[in-house]
C-alpha positions as CSV (number, residue, x, y, z in Angstrom):
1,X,3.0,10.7,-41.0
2,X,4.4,9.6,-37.7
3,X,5.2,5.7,-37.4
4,X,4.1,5.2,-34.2
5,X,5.4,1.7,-33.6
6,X,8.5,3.8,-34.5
7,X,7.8,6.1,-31.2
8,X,7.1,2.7,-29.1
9,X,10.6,1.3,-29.9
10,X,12.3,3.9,-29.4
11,X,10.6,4.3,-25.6
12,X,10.1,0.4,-25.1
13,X,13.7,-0.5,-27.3
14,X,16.6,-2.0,-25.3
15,X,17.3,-5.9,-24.6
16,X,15.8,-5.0,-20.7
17,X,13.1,-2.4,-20.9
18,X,10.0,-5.0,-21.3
19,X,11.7,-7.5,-18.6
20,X,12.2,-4.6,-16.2
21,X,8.7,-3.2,-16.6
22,X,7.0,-7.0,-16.6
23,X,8.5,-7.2,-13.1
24,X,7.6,-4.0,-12.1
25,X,3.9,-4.6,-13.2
26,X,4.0,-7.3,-10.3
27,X,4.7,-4.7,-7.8
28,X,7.2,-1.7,-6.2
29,X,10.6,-3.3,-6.2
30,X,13.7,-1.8,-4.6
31,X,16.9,-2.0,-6.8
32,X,18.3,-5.0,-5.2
33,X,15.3,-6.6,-5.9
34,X,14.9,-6.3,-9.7
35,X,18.7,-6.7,-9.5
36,X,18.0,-10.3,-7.9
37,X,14.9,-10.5,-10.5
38,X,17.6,-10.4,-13.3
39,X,20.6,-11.7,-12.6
40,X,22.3,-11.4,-15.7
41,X,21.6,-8.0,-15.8
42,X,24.5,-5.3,-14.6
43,X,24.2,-2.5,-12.1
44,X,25.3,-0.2,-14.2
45,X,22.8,-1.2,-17.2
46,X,19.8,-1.5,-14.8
47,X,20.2,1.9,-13.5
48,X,20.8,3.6,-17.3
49,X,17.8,1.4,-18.1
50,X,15.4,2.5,-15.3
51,X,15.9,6.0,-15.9
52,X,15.5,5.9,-19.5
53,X,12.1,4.3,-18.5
54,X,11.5,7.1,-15.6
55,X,12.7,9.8,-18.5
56,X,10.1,8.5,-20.8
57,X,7.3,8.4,-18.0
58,X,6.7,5.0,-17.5
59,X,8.8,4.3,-13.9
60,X,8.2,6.2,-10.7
61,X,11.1,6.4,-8.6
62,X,10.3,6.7,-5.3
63,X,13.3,8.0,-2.5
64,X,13.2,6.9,0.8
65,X,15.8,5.5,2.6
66,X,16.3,3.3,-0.3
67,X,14.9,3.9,-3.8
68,X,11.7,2.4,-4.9
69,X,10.5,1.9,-8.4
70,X,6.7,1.2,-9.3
71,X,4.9,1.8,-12.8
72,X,3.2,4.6,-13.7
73,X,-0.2,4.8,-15.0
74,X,1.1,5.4,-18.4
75,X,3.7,2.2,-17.6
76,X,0.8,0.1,-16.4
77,X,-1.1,0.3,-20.2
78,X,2.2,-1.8,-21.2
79,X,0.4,-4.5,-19.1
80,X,-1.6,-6.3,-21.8
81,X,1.3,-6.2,-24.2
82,X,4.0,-7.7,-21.8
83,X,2.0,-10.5,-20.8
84,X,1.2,-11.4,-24.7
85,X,5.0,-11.1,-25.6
86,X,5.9,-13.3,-22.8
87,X,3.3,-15.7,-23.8
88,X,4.3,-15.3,-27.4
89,X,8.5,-15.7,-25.9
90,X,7.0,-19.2,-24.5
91,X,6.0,-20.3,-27.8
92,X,8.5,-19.4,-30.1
93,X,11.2,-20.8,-27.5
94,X,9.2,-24.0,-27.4
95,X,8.8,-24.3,-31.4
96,X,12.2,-23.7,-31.6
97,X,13.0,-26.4,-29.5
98,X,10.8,-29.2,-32.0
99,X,12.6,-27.6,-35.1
100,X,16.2,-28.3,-33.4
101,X,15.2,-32.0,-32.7
């Protein structure tokens, strides 16, 4: 049998997939954009990582005279998930902050 949290990692795996696609959720964003979005992101890992996520189906990229990125519909069933991790990220950040004190 298939592990298919195993098939989700591998798509979703990568420190900036999730971040990338939260922002993306919000709206079409040129590259300078989700550049500015993430600064401690680099160029170079923000374009391997947007077409990794284009490859697997869940970014559009859109040419005009610049490039455009927007979910798909199969990106946009992430939706539910990315808002609970970031809610979750909120929490665990702020209980790790009492257990340091």
């Amino acid at each position: 049998m298939e592990c298919t949290i195993e098939a989700a990692t591998e798509v979703l795996g990568g420190k900036w997939k999730l971040v990338i696609l939260r922002i993306l959720l919000g709206g079409t964003h040129r590259f300078g954009e989700l550049h500015r979005a993430i600064p401690r992101i680099t160029p170079r890992i923000l374009t391997r990582q947007l077409r990794e996520l284009e490859s697997d189906g869940l970014v559009r990229r859109t040419v005009y005279p610049e490039v455009e990125y927007s979910v798909t519909e199969v990106g946009a069933g992430l939706r539910d998930i990315a808002e609970r991790l970031e809610r979750w990220g909120a929490r665990y950040r702020e209980t790790m902050r009492g257990a340091a004190r």
